[in-house]
ZATORLO-561518 format. One record per residue (C-alpha): x, y, z. Coordinates in steps of 0.2 Angstrom, whole numbers, padded with zeros to 4 digits, always signed. Layout:
BEGIN
XYZ/...
This chain:
BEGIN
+0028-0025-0067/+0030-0040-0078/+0032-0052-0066/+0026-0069-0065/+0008-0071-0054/+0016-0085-0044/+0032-0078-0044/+0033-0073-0025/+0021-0084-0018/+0029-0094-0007/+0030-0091+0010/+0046-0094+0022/+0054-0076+0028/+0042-0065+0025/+0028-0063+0034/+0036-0068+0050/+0045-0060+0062/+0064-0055+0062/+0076-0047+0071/+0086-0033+0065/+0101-0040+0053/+0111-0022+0058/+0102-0025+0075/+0119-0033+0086/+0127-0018+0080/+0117-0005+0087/+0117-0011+0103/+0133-0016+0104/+0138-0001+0100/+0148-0006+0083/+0137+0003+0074/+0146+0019+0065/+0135+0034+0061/+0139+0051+0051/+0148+0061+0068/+0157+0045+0072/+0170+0048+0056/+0185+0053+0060/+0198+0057+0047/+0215+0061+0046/+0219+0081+0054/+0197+0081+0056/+0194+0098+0063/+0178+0103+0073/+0166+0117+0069/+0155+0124+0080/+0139+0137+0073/+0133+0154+0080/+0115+0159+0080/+0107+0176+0075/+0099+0183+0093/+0086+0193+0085/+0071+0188+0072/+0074+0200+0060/+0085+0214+0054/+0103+0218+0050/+0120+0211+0056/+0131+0228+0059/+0148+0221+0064/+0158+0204+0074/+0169+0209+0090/+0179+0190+0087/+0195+0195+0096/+0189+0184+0111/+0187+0170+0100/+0201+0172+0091/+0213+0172+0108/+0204+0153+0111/+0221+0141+0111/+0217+0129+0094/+0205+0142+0087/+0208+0144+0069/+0196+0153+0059/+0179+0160+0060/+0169+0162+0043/+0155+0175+0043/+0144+0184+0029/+0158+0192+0023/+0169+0178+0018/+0154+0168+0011/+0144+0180+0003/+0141+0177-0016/+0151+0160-0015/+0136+0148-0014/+0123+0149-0025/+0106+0149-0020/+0096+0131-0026/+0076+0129-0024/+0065+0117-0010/+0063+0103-0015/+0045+0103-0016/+0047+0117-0026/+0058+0108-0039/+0075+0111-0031/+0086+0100-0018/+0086+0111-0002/+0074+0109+0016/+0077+0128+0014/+0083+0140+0001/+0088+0153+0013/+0106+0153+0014/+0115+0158+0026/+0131+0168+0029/+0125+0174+0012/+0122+0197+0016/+0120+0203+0033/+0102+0202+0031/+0094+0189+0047/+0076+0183+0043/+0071+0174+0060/+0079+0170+0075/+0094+0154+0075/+0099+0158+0057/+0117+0156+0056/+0129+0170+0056/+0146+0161+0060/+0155+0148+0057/+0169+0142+0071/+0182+0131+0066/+0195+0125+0078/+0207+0111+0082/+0196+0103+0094/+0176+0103+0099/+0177+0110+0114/+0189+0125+0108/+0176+0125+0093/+0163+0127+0106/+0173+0141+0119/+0177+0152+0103/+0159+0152+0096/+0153+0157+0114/+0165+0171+0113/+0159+0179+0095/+0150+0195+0095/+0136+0200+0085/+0128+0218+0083/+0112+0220+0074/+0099+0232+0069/+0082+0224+0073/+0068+0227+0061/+0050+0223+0065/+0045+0206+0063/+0028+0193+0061/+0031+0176+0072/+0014+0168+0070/-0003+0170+0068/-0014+0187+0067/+0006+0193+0071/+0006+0215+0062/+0014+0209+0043/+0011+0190+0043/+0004+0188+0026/-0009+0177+0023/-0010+0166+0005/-0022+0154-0002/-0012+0138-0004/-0018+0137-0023/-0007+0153-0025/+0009+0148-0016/+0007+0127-0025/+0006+0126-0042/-0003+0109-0042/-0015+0115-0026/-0034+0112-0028/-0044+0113-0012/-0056+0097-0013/-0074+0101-0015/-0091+0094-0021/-0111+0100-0020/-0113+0114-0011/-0108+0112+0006/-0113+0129+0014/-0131+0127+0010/-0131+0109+0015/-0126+0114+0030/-0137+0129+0033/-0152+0116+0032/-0143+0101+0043/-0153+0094+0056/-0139+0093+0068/-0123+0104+0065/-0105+0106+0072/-0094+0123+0070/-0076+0122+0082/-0061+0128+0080/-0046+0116+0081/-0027+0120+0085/-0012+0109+0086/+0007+0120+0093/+0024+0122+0085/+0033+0103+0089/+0052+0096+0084/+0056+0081+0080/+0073+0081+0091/+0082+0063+0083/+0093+0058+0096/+0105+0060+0081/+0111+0077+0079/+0112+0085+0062/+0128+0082+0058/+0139+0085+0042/+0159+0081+0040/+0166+0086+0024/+0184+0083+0014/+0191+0086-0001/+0203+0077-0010/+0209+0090-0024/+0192+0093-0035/+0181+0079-0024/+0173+0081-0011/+0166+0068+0002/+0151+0071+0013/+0146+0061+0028/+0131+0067+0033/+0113+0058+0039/+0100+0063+0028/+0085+0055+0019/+0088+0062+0004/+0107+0059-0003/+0103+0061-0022/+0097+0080-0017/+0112+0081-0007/+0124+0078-0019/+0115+0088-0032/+0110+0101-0022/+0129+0103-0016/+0133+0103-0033/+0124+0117-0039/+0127+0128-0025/+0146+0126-0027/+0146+0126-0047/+0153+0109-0045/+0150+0093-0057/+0137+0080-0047/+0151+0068-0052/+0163+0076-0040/+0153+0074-0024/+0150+0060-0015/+0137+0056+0000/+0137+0046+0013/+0123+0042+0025/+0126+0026+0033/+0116+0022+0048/+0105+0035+0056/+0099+0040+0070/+0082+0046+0068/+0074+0058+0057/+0055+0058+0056/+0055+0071+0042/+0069+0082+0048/+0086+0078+0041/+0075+0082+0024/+0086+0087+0008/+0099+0097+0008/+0103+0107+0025/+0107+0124+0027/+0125+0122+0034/+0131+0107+0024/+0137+0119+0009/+0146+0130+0024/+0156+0114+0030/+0162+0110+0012/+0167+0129+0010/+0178+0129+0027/+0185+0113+0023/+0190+0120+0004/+0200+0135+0013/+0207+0126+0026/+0211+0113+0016/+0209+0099+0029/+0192+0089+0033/+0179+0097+0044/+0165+0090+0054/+0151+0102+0062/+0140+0094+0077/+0126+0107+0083/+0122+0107+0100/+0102+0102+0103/+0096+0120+0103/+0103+0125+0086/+0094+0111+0078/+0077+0118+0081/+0080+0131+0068/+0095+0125+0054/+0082+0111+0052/+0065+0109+0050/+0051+0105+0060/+0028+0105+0062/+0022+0122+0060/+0005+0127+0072/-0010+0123+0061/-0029+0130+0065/-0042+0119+0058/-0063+0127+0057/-0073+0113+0056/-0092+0114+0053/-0101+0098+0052/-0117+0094+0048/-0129+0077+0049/-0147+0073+0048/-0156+0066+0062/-0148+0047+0057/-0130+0053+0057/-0128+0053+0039/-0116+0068+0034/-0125+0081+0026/-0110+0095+0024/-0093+0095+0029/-0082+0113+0029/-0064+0111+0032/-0054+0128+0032/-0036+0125+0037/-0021+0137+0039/-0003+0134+0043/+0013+0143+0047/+0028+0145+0035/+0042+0156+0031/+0045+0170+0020/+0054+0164+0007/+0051+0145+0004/+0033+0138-0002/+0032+0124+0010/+0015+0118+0016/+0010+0101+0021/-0010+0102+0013/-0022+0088+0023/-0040+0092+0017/-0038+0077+0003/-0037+0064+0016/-0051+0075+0027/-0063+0076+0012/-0062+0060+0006/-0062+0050+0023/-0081+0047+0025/-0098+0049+0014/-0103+0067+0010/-0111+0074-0004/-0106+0093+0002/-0089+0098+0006/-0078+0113+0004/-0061+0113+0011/-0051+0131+0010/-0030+0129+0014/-0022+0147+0018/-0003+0146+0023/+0003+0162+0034/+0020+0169+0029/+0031+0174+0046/+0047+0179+0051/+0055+0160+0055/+0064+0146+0046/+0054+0136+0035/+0043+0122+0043/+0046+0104+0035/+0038+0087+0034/+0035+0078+0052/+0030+0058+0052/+0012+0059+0048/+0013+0078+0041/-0001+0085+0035/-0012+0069+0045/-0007+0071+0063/-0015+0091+0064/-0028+0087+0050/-0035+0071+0058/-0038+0077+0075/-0047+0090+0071/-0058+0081+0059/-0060+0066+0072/-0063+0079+0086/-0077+0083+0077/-0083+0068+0073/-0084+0065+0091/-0093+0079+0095/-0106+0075+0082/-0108+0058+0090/-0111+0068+0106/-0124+0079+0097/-0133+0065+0091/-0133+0054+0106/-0120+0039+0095/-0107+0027+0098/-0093+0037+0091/-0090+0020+0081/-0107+0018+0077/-0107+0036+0067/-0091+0033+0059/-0100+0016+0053/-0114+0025+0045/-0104+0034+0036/-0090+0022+0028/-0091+0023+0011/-0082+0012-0003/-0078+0025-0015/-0069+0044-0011/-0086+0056-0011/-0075+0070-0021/-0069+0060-0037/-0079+0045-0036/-0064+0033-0038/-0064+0016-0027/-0054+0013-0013/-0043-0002-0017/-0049-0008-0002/-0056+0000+0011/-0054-0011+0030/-0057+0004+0040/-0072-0002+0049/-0061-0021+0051/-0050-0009+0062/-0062-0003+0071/-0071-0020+0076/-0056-0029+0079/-0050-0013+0092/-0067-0012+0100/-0066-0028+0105/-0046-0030+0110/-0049-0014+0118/-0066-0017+0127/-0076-0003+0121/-0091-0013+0127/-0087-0006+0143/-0087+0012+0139/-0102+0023+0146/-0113+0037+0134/-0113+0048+0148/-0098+0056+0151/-0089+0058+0167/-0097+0041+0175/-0083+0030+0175/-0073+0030+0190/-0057+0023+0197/-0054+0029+0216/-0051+0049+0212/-0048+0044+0194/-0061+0049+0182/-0060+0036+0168/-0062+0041+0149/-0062+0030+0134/-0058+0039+0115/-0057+0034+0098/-0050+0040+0081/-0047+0033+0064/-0031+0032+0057/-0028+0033+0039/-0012+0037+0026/-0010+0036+0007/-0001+0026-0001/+0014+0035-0010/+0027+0025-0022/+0043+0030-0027/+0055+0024-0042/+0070+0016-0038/+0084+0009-0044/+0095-0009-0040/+0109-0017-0042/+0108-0034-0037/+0123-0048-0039/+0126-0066-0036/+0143-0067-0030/+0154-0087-0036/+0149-0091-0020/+0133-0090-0021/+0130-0076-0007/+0119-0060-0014/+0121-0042-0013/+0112-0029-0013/+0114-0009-0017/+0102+0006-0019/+0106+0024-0014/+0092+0023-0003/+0094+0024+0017/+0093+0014+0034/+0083+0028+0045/+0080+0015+0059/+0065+0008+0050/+0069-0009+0045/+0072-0008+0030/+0090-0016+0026/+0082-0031+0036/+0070-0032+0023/+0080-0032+0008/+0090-0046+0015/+0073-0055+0018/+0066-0054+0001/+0083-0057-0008/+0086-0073+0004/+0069-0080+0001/+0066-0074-0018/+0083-0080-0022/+0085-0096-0010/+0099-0094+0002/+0098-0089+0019/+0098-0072+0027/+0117-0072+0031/+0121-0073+0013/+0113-0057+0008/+0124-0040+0009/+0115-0023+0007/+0122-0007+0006/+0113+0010+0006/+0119+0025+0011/+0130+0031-0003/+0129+0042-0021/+0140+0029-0029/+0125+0017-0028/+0111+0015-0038/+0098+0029-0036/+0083+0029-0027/+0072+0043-0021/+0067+0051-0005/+0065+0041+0013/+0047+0048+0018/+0030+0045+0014/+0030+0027+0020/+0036+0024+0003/+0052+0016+0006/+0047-0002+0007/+0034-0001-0007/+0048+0008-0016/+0063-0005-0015/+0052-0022-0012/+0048-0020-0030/+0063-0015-0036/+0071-0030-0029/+0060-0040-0035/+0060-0038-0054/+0079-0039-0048/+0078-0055-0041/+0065-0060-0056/+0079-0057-0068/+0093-0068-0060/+0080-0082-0056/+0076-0083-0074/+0094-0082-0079/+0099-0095-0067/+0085-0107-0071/+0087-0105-0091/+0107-0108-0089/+0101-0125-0079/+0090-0130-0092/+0103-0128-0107/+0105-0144-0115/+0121-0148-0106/+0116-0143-0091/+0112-0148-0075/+0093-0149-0075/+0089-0151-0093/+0072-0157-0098/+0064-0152-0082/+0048-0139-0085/+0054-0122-0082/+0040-0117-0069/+0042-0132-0059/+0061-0125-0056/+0065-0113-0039/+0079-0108-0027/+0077-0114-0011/+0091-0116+0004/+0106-0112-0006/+0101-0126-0024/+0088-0126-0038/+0079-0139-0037/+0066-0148-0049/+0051-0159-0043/+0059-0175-0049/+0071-0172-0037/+0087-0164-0048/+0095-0152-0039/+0112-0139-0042/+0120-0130-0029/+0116-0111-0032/+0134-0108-0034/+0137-0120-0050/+0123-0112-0057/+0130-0096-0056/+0147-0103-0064/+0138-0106-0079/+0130-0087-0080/+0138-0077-0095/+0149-0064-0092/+0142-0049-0083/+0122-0059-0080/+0129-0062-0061/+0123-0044-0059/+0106-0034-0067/+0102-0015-0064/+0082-0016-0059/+0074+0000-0063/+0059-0001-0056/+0045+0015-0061/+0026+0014-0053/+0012+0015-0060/+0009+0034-0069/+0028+0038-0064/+0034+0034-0082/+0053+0037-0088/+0055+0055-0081/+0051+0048-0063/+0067+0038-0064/+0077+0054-0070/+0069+0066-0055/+0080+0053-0043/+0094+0053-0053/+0094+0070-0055/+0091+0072-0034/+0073+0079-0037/+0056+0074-0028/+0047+0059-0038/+0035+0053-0023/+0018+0048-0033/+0001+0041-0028/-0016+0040-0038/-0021+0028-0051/-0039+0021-0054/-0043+0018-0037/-0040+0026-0020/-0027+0017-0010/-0024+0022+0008/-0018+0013+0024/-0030+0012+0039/-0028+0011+0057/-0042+0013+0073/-0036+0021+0089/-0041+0017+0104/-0035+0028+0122/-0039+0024+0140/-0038+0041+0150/-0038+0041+0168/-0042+0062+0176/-0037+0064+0192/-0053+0072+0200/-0043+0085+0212/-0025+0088+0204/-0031+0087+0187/-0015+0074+0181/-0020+0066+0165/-0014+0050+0165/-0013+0035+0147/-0013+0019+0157/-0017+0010+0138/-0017+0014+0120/-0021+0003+0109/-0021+0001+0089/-0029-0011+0077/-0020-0006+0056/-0025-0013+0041/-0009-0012+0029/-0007-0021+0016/+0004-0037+0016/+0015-0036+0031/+0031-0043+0026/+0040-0042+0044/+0027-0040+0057/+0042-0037+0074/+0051-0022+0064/+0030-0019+0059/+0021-0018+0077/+0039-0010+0082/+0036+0005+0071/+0017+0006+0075/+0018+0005+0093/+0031+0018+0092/+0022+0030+0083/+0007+0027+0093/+0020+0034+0110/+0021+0049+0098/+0005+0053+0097/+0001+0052+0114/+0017+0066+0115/+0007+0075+0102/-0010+0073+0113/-0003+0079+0130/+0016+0087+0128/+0025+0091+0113/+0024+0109+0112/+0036+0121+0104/+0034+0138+0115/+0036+0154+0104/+0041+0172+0114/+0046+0187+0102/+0050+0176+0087/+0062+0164+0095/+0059+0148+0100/+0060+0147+0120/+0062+0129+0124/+0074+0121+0112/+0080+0107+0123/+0075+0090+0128/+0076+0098+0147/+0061+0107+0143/+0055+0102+0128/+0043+0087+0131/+0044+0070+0125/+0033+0053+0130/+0043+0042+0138/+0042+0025+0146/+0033+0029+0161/+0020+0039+0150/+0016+0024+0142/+0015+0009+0151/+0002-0001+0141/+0004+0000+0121/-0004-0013+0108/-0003-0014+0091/-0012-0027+0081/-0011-0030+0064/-0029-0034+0053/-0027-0045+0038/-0026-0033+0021/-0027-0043+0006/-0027-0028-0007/-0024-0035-0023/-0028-0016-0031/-0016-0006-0022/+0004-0013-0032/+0009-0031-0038/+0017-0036-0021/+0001-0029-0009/+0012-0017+0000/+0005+0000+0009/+0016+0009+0018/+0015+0008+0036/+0029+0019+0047/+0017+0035+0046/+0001+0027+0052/+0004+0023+0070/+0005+0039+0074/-0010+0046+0066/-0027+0049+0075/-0019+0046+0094/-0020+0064+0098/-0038+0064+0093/-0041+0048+0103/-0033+0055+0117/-0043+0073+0118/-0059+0063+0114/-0057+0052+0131/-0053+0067+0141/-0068+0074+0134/-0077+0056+0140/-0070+0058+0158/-0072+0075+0163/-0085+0082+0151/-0075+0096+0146/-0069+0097+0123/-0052+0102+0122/-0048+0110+0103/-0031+0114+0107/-0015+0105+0108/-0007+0100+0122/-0019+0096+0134/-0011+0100+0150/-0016+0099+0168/-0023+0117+0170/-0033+0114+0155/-0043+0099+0162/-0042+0107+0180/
């Protein structure tokens, strides 16, 4: 990066806990988010969904909703059709979470795809006259999942172009002659991520521009996506994404119905703003497709993996190429000289499936650590003990080094916050009154992926500091860290730092997912900062001025001055007086390591630029621990404690860091016992947070997160791994293997429910 090794070594913000600089807002209810716009003549619109999975639209009775008092027009296919042009996924090279587009023919390829759009003076009339539309169709067959007549089956190789399913020795004859061998099957449902922000998008024109407010994680592939589907400049669009609400992987890209919005708003020619009700944002977004996992496992008589087969296959849609691979982090997590993975994705009738936090981890992990702890069973082993035997220091299929590996620090340090000392070989002996009591265990682990990013920073004549990147605020932190770093790498104090996200006009910056946003930015702030430092301190050391003759190294900000050790010091604001013109402000490009220059152009150009790789491994680790408590006659499965122990790299904020953790962490155990979406003739039947289940409060009434030192010096110049993805990983697993530990009995499927365990 061509920083200085001491550059960012002194420790006063980061590193220790802050609260949220945006955090009076939120509660206070000051914060603005993208449905809270309101612009002069705004005008609601309100969607209506395709009832049937596949076929033909053959005609609209809208007189009803016409006669609705402030309706003003409905838009259907035949307004639309041919006026938006159709723009790839994004991780197919395009900008879009799907290239479907609606109110594009008459066609309907799955159930909830949009086939009106209702705009009227108010919500409510918006609302009324969309309930009133009618739709006739012609239903064809259709495929809604698995072993369904016409779901077509594709080898993930076929359908990625940079697919290679991980392999090494000859894994079926290994495990043909293993001394102790596991073969299960492993399945994890359809689950939405339901934000508590909707998916929202308000559009306006003024003349050729158009203005978006919309929450995404992605504005660069919003705007260019936009562009290209309405044959505009880039130039002429702008986005907005201020604060948001929630996403976990949904608001990913470019939506379906943003392009529709900006089209109703063009022939109305006043601003729109579109709020779906909950229930349409299970299919104009994305969401976790249902995975099925074969696992055969094989171990001599020591416990030292002899084979390991993972065969994996996952749900997607017709027409997008979207499918969130796993077996790299499955093949690579412990020493085996035999593996053979296999990834199929199955082609239904159904919008395209999407990242989720943890995508490809949270179904991949809990079948491999299902297995491991069957294994364990098998062989009459700690569960901790096994996964000890098997660490290894370097990734089995390329041979490459883990930057550093703490995995088994994790697990030490859980064991023995958690109490693992207490837990029993046998299972279904411990007891609590009716309860029967079950302890579990899962490891946790996530790569490390880097984006490129670009900065501006500034040093304003007071000597305050701002700070811009097009990146985005998802809830994370994020905005708390910049202002940290820029306070303490630029010496003033927190209130002195202004950041802005959220909007095209700033500086570039990729994708918000991955756990890549704070080793993203972090580094691009810092050769920011770096920059102005030197600037200021060589302007100091000018032979007029303030601090000449003092050695340049021995020169830093700190609390508002620059200060030299023979006690010299300049207020931070003279210094920048005596800047050039136009050295108050620097551009930081920052590119990791492999990206090289076309990295940066993929953001500016809106396009996917997430990288990971390099000469060693670099992953983020976590152990999971569950406490399970069975009700002997009523079968209630109850989570009285969960507990986490990650290794992540430097923490640079631990309160926003065990905040993220232990939230994802109350996900998991929603993954382990509730989150299910329920499929019924290729429609989705419980698309509301009435039936739709989500962990809450009372679910989880115990929840730890401790953090375990990670010095890695390997993984990027500031030690950062990301971190908002691995909380959530290997809960599920910990969870199904303590009910296994207190009834006796292996759940393979997702959710566990109560008539599974009675």
């Amino acid at each position: 990066m061509g920083l200085p090794a001491d550059a960012f070594a002194h420790p006063s913000l980061l590193g220790q806990p802050h609260i949220r600089v945006e955090g009076a807002a939120k509660v206070t209810g000051a914060a603005l988010y993208s449905s809270d716009v309101h612009l002069p003549g705004l005008v609601h619109a309100a969607l209506v969904t395709s009832t049937i999975p596949r076929g033909r639209i053959t005609g609209f009775a809208l007189d009803a909703a016409h006669a609705v008092p402030g309706a003003l027009r409905i838009f259907t296919h035949r307004d639309f059709a041919g006026a938006i042009r159709p723009v790839k996924h994004l991780m197919a090279g395009g900008y879009a979470n799907s290239s479907h587009l609606p109110l594009g023919s008459d066609a309907v390829a799955y159930h909830g795809q949009i086939v009106a759009l209702v705009v009227a003076q108010t919500p409510e009339a918006a609302a009324e006259a969309a309930g009133r539309v009618g739709v006739t169709y012609a239903p064809t067959p259709f495929s809604a999942t698995f072993e369904a007549p016409g779901a077509e089956t594709v080898p993930l190789a076929e359908l990625k172009d940079k697919h290679a399913d991980p392999r090494s020795g000859d894994a079926d004859g290994a495990l043909a002659s293993a001394a102790v061998r596991i073969a299960a099957r492993y399945e994890t449902p359809v689950q939405h991520h339901n934000p508590m922000e909707l998916f929202t998008t308000t559009c306006a024109w003024d003349g050729p521009r158009l203005t978006v407010h919309e929450p995404t994680r992605y504005i660069g592939a919003v705007r260019h996506g936009l562009a290209a589907q309405l044959g505009l400049d880039p130039a002429a669009i702008r986005v907005f994404a201020g604060l948001i609400g929630g996403h976990f992987g949904s608001k990913f890209a470019l939506s379906q119905h943003t392009a529709l919005v900006a089209l109703a708003a063009r022939h109305l020619g006043r601003p729109v703003s579109l709020v779906p009700t909950r229930r349409q944002c299970f299919t104009i977004a994305n969401y976790r497709p249902e995975t099925r996992h074969d696992i055969r496992l094989g171990a001599d008589r020591d416990g030292r993996f002899t084979a390991l087969i993972h065969e994996a296959a996952m749900a997607t849609s017709r027409f997008d190429p979207f499918a969130m691979e796993g077996t790299d982090v499955t093949a690579s997590l412990y020493a085996c000289p035999n593996v053979r993975t296999a990834e199929r994705a199955v082609r239904v009738d159904r919008n395209t499936p999407g990242p989720m936090r943890a995508p490809p981890e949270v179904p991949y992990l809990f079948a491999l650590e299902s297995a491991i702890d069957e294994m364990a069973v098998a062989l009459g082993l700690d569960p901790i003990a096994l996964r000890r035997r098997n660490d290894t220091m370097a990734d089995p299929i390329s041979g490459k080094p883990f930057s550093s590996r703490p995995l088994m620090r994790c697990f030490d340090a859980g064991a023995q916050a958690f109490g693992w000392t207490r837990r029993t070989s046998e299972p279904g002996t411990l007891r609590d009154g009716p309860w029967r009591v079950g302890l579990g265990c899962a490891a946790s682990v996530r790569p490390v992926k880097i984006s490129p990013a670009t900065m501006r920073v500034a040093l304003a004549p007071d000597g305050g500091v701002r700070v811009e990147t097009a990146h985005h605020e998802i809830g994370n932190g994020i905005t708390t860290l910049l202002a940290l770093a820029a306070a303490e790498w630029l010496g003033v104090p927190v209130a002195a730092v202004t950041v802005r996200l959220g909007d095209t006009a700033l500086p570039p910056a990729g994708v918000s997912g991955g756990s890549s946003t704070t080793t993203s930015l972090l580094h691009t702030l810092a050769l920011g900062c770096e920059t102005l430092r030197t600037r200021l301190i060589r302007c100091c050391l000018e032979p007029d001025g303030p601090l000449a003759g003092a050695a340049p190294a021995a020169l830093r900000p700190e609390a508002g001055m620059i200060r030299a050790v023979d006690g010299r010091a300049v207020p931070l604001a003279a210094a920048v007086a005596r800047l050039r013109p136009g050295e108050a402000e620097t551009l930081a490009e920052f590119v990791p390591v492999g990206g090289g220059p076309e990295s940066l152009a993929a953001i500016r150009d809106g396009r996917m630029a997430l990288a990971s790789g390099g000469a060693a491994l670099s992953w983020s680790f976590g152990a999971q621990f569950a406490e399970v408590h069975v009700h002997a006659q009523t079968g209630e499965i109850r989570v009285p404690r969960l507990l986490g122990a990650f290794a992540a790299g430097r923490i640079l904020n631990p309160l926003t860091a065990r905040s993220q953790l232990t939230g994802g962490m109350i996900w998991g155990l929603g993954s382990a016992l509730l989150e299910e979406t329920l499929l019924d003739g290729g429609s989705y039947r419980n698309p509301d947070l009435a039936e739709y289940l989500v962990a809450t409060a009372a679910d989880a009434p115990r929840v730890e997160a401790l953090i375990v030192d990670d010095p890695d010096t390997g993984v990027n110049a500031l030690g950062l791994k990301g971190l908002g993805e691995l909380g959530i990983i290997g809960v599920n697993a910990a969870v199904a293997n303590a009910v296994f530990h207190a009834t006796g009995r292996r759940h393979r499927r997702l959710p566990i429910r109560i008539e599974d365990v009675l």
